[in-house]
C-alpha positions in Angstrom: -74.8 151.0 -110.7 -71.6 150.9 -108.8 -70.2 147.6 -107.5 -70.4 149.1 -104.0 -74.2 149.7 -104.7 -74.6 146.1 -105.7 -72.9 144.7 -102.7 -75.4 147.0 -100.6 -78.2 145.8 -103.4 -77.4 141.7 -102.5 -76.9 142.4 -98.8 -79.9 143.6 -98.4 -81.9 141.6 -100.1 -79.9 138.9 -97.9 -81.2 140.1 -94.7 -84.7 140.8 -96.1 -84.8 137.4 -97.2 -83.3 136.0 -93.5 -85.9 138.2 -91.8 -88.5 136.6 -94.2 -87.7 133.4 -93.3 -87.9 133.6 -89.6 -90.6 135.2 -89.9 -92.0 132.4 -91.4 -90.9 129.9 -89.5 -92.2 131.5 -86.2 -95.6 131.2 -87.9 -95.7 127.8 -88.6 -95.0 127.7 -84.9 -98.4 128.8 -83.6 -100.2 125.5 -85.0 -97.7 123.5 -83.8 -98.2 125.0 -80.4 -101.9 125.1 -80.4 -102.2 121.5 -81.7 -100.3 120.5 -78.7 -101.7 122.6 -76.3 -105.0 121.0 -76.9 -104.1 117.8 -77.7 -101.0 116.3 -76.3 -100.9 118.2 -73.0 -104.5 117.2 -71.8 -103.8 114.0 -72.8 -100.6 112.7 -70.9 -100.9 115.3 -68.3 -98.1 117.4 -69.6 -97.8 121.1 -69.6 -98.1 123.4 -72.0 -95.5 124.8 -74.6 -95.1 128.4 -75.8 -94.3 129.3 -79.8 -90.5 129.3 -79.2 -90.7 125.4 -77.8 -93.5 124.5 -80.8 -90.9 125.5 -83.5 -87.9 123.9 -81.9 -90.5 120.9 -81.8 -91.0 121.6 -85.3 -87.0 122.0 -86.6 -86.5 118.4 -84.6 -89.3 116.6 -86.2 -88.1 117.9 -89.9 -84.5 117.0 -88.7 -85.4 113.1 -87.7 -88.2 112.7 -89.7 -87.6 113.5 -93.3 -89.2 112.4 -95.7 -86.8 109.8 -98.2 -89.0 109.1 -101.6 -87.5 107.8 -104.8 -89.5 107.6 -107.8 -88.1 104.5 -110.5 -89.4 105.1 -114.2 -88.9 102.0 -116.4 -87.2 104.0 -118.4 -84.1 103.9 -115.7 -83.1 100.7 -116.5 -82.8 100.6 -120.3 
């Protein structure tokens, strides 16, 4: 294989990969959306939100609210 054919190799597996992952992410989305939809917006009278609005709900919420966990084994100390 030619170096030229393994930059076109990684580069494509790069944009797979990207495409993969938005993909993703656009499908965690939907429950965000629908758990709102029929929770929250009933609720406090607000409106509705679409999929694009539930996963920028969902990239804020993993921005602010991560989660910080640090595990002490006695052996740390010694």
């Amino acid at each position: 294989m030619t170096p030229f054919e393994k930059v076109i190799m990684g580069a494509g597996t790069t944009v797979i990969g990207l495409g993969l992952a938005i993909v993703i992410a656009m499908l965690m989305a939907y429950p965000v959306k629908w758990c709102w939809n029929y929770s929250v917006a009933p609720i406090f009278d607000l409106r509705e939100i679409g999929a694009l609005q539930g996963w920028c709900l969902m990239f804020l919420c993993q921005a602010f609210f991560k989660a910080s966990v640090t595990l002490k084994c006695k052996h740390d100390n010694e």
